[in-house]
N, C-alpha and C positions, 0 to 999 in steps of 0.2 A: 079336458084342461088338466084334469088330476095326471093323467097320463105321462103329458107333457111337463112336468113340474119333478114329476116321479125321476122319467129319463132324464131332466138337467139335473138333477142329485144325484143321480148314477155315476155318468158321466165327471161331475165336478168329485165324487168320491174316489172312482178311479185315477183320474189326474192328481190326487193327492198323492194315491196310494204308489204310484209309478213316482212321483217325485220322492217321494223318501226314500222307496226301495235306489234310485239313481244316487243319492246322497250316500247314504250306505255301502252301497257298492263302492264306489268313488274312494269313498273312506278306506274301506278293507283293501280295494286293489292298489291303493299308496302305502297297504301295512300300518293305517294308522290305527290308534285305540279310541274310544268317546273323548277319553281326556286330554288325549293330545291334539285331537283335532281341533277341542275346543279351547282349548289354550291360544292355538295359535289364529283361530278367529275372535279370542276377546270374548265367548260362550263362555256359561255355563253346561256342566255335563247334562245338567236333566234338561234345558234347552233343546239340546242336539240331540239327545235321548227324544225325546217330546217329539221332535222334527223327523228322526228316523222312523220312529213308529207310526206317524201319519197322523198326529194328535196335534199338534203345531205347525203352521205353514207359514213359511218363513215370509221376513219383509223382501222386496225388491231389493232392498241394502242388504241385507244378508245373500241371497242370490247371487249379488256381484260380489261378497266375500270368499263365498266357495266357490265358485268361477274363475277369480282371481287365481287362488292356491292352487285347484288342480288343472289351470291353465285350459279350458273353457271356455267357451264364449257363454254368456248369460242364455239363450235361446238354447244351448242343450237343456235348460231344465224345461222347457217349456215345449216336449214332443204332442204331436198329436197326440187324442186319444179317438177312437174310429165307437163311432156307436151301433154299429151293425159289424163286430168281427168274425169275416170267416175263415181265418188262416189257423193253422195251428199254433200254438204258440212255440215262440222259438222264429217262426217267419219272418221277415223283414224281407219286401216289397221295393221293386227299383223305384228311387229320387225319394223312399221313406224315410231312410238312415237322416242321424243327425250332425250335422255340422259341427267341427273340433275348428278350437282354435290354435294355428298356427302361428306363429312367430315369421317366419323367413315367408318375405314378396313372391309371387308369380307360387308359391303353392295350398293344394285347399286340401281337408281331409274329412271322410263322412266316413262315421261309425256304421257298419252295414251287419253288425251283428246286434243283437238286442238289447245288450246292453253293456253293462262293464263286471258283469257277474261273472262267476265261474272262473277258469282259469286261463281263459286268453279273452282276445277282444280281435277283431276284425275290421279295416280299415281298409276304405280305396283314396289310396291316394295320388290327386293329379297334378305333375311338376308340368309350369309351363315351360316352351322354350327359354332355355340360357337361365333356369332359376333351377337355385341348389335346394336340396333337404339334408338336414342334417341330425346323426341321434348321437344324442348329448352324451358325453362321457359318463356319465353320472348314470345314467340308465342304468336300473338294475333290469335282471331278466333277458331274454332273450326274443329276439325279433327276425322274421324273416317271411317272405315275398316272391313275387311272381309278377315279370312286367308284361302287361296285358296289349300298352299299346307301348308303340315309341320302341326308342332307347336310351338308356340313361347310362350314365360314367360313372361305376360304384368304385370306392375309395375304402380301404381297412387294412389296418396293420399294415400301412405303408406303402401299399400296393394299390394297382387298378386294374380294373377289367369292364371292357365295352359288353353291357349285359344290352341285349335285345329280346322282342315279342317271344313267349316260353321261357326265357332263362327263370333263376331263381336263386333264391341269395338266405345265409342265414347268420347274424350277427349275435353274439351273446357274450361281449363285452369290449369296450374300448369304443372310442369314436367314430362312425360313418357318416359316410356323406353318397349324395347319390344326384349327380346333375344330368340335366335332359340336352341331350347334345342335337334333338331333334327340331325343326323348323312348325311343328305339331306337338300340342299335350303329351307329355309320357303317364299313362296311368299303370299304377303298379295297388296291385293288391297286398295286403300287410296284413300280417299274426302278429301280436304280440302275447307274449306269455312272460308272467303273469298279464293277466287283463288291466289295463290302464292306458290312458293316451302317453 
């Protein structure tokens, strides 16, 4: 019984320490500072401070404030945590990655790298038929990809090109867009650097 009590504190410690280190990351990869972020959630810095180091866990309302900001669905913060891990760390396992939230219909995107650390992030992402993706003007940093399945109609600097299965694409500033011209899913793999959705 001790056992069993011991592993659910384990486990609930971990899941902390993964949600902070996620908030953090999140933070640094928008270039924000404690005090800015907490400004624009309505926080205190020692709050967020508190909450980054894993000494604070935040309400379900707080959740859906930082969710909101870095464009998120609430369920990124809530990833597994595996109580027998045998992967190296750094691994991330097929249908493990965590669901991003998208804005534009018919597409979905899952974070397939670990997290939002370091200096890029990894994403698979799947346009249905006749549905567009688009990266926002505003995007800093640079992004680029490899269409796995499909084909998709990439759009930049005024231009297009019918990319298919192997092509690969590299964007690092101004607006694209990338529509699936196929009667099937296009999935395309994404880098982005810096690391951020």
């Amino acid at each position: 019984m001790l056992n069993d009590r011991t592993n659910t504190q384990d486990l609930k410690m971990r899941a902390m320490r993964l949600l902070a280190e996620d908030i953090r990351r999140l933070r640094k990869s928008n270039g924000l500072t404690l005090a800015g972020l907490s400004q624009k959630l309505g926080r205190s810095v020692g709050w967020l401070s508190q909450v980054e180091r894993g000494i604070s866990l935040p309400t379900l309302a707080d959740l859906r404030l930082l969710a909101g900001h870095f464009r998120v669905p609430v369920s990124f913060f809530f990833q597994p945590v595996q109580e027998d891990r045998q992967d190296l760390p750094g691994v991330v396992r097929l249908g493990a990655g965590r669901n991003l939230k998208v804005e534009s219909p018919g597409v979905s995107r899952e974070l397939v790298s670990p997290d939002l650390g370091g200096s890029f992030s990894m994403t698979r992402t799947v346009i249905d038929p006749g549905a567009c993706w688009s990266r926002p003007a505003d995007r800093r940093g640079e992004d680029a990809g490899q269409i796995l399945v499909g084909r998709v109609e990439f759009t930049h600097a005024g231009g297009q090109n019918l990319l298919e299965v192997g092509d690969s694409f590299t964007v690092n500033e101004g607006e694209a867009s990338w529509r699936n011209l196929d009667a099937i899913p296009a999935t395309v793999l994404w880098i982005s650097a810096p690391a951020g959705c």
